[in-house]
C-alpha positions in Angstrom: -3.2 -11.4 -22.0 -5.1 -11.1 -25.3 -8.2 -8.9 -26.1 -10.4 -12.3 -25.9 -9.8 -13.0 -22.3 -9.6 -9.2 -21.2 -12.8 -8.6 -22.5 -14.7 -11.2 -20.3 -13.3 -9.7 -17.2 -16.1 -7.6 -15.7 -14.2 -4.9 -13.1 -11.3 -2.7 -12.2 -9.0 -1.1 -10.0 -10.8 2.0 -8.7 -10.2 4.4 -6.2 -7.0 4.6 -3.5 -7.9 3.7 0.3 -7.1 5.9 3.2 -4.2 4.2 5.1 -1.0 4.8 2.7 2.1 6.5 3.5 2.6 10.4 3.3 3.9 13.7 2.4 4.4 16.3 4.8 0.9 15.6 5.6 -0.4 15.3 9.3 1.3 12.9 11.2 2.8 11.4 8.1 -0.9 10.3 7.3 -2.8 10.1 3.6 -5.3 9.5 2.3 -4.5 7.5 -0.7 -2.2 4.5 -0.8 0.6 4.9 -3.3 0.9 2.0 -5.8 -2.5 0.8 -5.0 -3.8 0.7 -8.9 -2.0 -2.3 -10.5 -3.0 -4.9 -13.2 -6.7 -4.5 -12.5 -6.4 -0.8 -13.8 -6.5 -2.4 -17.0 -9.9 -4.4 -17.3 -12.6 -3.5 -18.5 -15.5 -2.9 -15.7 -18.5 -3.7 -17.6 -21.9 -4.2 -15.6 -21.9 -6.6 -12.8 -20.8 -6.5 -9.0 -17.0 -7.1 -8.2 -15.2 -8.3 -5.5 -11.8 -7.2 -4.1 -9.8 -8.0 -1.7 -6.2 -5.9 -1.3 -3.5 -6.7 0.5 -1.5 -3.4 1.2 2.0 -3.1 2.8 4.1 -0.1 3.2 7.4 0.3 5.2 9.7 3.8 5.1 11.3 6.4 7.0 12.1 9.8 7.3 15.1 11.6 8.7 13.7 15.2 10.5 16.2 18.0 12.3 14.4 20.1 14.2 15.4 23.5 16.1 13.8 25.4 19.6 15.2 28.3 20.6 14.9 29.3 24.3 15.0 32.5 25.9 17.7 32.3 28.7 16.5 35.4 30.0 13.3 33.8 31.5 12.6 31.8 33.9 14.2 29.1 34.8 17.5 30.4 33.9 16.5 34.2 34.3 20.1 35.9 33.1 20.4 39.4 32.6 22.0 39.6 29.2 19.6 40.8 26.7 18.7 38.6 23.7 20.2 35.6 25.5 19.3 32.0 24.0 20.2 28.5 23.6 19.0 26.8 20.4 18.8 23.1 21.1 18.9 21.2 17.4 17.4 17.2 17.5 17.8 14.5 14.8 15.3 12.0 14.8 14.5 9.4 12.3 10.9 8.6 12.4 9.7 4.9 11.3 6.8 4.3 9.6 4.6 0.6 8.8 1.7 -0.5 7.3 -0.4 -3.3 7.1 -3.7 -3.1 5.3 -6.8 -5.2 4.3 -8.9 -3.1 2.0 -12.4 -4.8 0.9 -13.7 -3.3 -1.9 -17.3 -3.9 -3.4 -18.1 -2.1 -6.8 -20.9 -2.0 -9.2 -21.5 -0.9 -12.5 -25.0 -0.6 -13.9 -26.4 -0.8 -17.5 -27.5 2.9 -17.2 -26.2 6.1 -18.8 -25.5 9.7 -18.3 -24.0 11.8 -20.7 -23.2 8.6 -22.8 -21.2 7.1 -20.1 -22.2 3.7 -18.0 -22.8 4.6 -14.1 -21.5 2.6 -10.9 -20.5 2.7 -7.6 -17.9 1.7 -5.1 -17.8 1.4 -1.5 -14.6 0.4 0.6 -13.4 0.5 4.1 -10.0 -0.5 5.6 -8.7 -2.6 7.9 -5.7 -1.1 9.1 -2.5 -1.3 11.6 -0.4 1.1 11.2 3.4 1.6 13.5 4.7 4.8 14.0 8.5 4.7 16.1 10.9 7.3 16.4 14.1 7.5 17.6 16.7 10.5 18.5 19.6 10.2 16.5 21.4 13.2 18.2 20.9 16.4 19.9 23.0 19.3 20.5 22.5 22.9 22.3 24.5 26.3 21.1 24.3 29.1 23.7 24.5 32.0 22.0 24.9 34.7 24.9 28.4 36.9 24.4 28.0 39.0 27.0 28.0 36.4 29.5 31.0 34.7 31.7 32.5 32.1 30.2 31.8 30.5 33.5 28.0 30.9 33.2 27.8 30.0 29.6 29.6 26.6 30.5 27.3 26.0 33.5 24.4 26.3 30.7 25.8 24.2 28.3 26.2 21.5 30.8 22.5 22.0 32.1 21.0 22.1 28.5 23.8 18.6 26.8 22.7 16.7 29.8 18.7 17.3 30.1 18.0 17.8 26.0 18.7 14.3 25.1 16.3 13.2 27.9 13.3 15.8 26.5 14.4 14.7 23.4 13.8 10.5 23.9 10.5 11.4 25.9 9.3 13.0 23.3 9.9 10.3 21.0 8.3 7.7 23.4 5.3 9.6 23.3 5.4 9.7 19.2 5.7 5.9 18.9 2.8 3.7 19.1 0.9 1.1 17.1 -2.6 1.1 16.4 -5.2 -1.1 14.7 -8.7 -0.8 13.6 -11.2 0.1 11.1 -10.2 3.0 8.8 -12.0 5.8 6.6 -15.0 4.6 4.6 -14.9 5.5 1.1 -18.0 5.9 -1.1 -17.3 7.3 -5.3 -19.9 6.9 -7.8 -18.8 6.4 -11.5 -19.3 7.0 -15.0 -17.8 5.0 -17.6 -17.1 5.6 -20.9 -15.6 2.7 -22.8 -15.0 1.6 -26.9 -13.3 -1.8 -28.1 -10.3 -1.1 -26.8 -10.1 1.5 -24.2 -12.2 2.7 -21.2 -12.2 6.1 -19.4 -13.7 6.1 -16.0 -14.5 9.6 -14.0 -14.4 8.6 -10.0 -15.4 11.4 -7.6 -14.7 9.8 -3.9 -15.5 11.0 -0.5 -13.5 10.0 2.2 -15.3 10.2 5.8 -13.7 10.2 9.0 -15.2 6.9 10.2 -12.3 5.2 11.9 -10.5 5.1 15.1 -8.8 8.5 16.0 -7.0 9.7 18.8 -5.1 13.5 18.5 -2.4 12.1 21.0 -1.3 9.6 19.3 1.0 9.5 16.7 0.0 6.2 14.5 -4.2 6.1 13.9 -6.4 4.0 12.2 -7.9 6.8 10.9 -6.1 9.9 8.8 -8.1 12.2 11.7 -11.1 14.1 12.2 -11.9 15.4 8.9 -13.5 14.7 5.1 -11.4 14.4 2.1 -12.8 15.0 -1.7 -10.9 13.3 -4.6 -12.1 13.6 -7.7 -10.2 11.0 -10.0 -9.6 10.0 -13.9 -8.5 6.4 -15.1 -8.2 5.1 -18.1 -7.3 1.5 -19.6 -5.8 0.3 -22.7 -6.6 -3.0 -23.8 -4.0 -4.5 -27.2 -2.8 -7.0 -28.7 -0.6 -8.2 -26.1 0.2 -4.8 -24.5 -2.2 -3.3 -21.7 -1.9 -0.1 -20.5 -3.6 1.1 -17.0 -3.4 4.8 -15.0 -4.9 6.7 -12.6 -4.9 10.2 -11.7 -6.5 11.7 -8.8 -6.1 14.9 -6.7 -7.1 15.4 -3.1 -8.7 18.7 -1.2 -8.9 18.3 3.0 -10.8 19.8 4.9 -9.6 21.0 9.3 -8.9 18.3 11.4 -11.7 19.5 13.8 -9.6 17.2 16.7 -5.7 19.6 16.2 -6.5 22.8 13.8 -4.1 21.3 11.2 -5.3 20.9 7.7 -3.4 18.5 5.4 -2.8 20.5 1.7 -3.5 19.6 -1.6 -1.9 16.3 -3.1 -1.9 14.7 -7.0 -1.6 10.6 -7.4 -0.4 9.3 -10.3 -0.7 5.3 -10.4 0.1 3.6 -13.4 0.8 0.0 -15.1 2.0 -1.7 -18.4 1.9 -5.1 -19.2 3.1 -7.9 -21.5 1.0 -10.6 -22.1 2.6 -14.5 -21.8 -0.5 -16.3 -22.2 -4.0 -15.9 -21.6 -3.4 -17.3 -17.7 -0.5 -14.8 -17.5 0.9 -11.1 -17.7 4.3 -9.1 -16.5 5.0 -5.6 -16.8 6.2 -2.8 -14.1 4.0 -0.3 -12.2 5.1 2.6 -10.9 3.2 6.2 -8.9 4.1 9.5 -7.9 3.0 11.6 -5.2 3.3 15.4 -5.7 2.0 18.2 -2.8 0.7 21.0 -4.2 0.0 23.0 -1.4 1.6 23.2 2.0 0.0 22.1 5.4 -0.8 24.4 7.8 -3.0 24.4 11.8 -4.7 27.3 13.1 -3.9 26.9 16.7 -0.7 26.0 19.2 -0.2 22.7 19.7 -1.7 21.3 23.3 1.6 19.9 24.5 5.2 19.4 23.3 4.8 15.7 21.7 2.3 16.8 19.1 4.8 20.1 18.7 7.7 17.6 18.0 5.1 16.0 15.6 3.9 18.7 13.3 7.0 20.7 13.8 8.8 18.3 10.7 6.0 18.8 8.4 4.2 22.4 8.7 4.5 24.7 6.0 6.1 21.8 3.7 5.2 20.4 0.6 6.8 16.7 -0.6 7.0 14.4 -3.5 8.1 10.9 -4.1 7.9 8.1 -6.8 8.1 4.5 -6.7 8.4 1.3 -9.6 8.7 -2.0 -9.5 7.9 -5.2 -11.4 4.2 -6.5 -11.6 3.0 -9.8 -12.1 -0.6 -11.4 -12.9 -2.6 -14.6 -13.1 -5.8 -14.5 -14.1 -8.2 -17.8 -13.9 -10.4 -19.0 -17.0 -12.1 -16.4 -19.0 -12.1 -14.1 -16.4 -13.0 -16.0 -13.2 -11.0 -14.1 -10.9 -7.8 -12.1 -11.1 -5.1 -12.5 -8.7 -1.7 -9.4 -9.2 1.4 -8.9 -7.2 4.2 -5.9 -7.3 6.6 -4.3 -5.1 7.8 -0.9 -5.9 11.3 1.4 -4.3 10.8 5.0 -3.6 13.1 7.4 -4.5 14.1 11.3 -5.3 11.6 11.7 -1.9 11.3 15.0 -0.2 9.7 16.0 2.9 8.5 13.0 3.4 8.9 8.9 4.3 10.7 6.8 1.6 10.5 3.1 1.7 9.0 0.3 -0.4 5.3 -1.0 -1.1 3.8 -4.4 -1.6 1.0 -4.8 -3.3 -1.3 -8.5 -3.9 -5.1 -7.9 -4.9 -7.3 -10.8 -5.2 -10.2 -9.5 -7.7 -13.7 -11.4 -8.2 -16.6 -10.7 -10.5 -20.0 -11.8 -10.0 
């Protein structure tokens, strides 16, 4: 797309919404939707109201292995060999799917501060999200030497016949699907901007606004707590070539609702197109998600399904990346812009890997 037609477009992709996939992050939850910034990221958002309209998808999974150890000399089993346990280790391969509208109104202002343009934008998600695990395997090692071979047996039986039955309650009680509202997002900007380039400075607060239950596993909402994320984007605009990132890094407060606190995470989206025509661009878009700082909860989990839950992703930190090719139309001189990608993860750690789709129908006015 040339310099002509790019410069009558009046907006631009902005800040991430609150339903994406995760790290090892509560629940697999984030706040910020990998892959979200696209063709738009590279428009100039001059002053003027814009529309968009997001359509989000996400599908991954993660494989978890997680250990208890039991004390055999307690009750029930009560033996008298000090030290006595059975560690019971499950694999689970937890699902993860979501669905996303994410209405977005923005508005930039003729205004300045410190030489830059200021704006706004508002957004809240509509959101289903599908959480679904499944046991893949569980197996029990009774580590008591002193005991009669007789006895150990007797355990090993009790503990191969009633841990894979804990096991696939457990992971009925972690799969659900929920849908609803999701967490508003309010950012003012300032905009800095030349002939061909633009810097924005986004500084977003995510509230907990939508629907939230600590039981279940899959929420509209990321929980019961505020997120800050201050972000950076800037645009390139040439002859032929555009060039749009993002990068943005979130703090999280306590979930009041389970004690656990999310940790630090960085965003990188970014995009580069070719131009075609003046109706139409193709490039590749690609993100990374980097955890800087590892979750932790200040008190014992209320029962043994939300143990299972944050068991996989206390104390971790993760990191993924995704790309994939991008495609965009736009309409007239700037009428309305309407971009499509999909994007494979990989290299992910501590953490769901799957795919992302992507189509945003943009609308100045």
């Amino acid at each position: 797309m040339g310099k002509t037609v790019m410069k009558h477009l009046a907006w631009a992709a902005l800040a991430a919404m609150s339903c994406g996939s995760a790290l090892a992050s509560e629940d697999y939850d984030l706040r910020y939707a990998p892959g979200i910034g696209g063709a738009d990221m590279s428009a100039p958002f001059e002053a003027g109201w814009v529309f968009q309209a997001p359509v989000y998808v996400y599908s991954g999974g993660v494989k978890n292995s997680t250990a208890q150890v039991t004390d055999l000399t307690k009750p029930p089993f009560n033996v008298w060999t000090p030290g006595a346990t059975a560690t019971t280790v499950v694999d689970s391969r937890t699902q993860l799917d979501v669905n996303a509208l994410l209405p977005r109104l923005s508005f930039m202002s003729q205004k300045t501060l410190f030489g830059a343009t200021i704006g706004g934008t508002i957004m809240l998600p509509l959101i289903e999200k599908r959480a679904g695990a499944v046991v893949k395997g569980v197996t029990t090692t009774i580590n008591a030497p002193d005991l009669p071979p007789a006895i150990v047996q007797g355990l090993q039986q009790v503990f191969d016949t009633v841990g894979p039955v804990q096991a696939n309650e457990l992971a009925g009680a972690n799969s659900n699907n929920a849908y609803g509202f999701g967490d508003l997002e309010i950012s003012p900007i300032l905009r800095w901007a030349n002939d061909n380039s633009q810097l924005l400075l986004i500084a977003t607060l995510v509230t907990p606004t939508g629907g939230y239950e600590a039981d279940r596993a899959a929420n509209p909402s990321a929980g019961n707590f505020y997120t800050f994320r201050p972000a950076i984007q800037y645009s390139y605009i040439g002859d032929g070539w555009d060039l749009g990132s993002r990068l943005a890094y979130s703090w999280n407060t306590k979930n009041q609702d389970t004690g656990y606190r999310t940790g630090q995470y960085l965003n990188i989206d970014a995009v580069l197109m070719k131009s075609l025509s003046d109706a139409f661009r193709i490039g590749a878009a690609g993100y990374a998600l980097v955890q800087t700082t590892a979750d932790t909860v200040d008190r014992l989990p209320p029962d043994q399904a939300t143990a299972a839950r944050q068991a996989p992703t206390l104390g971790q930190k993760g990191h993924v990346f995704g790309i994939g090719p991008e495609i965009a139309y736009i309409k007239g001189a700037g009428e309305y812009l309407l971009d499509g990608r999909v994007m494979k993860e990989f290299a992910a750690e501590d953490r769901p890997s799957g795919w992302t789709a992507v189509v945003t129908l943009s609308r100045p006015f």
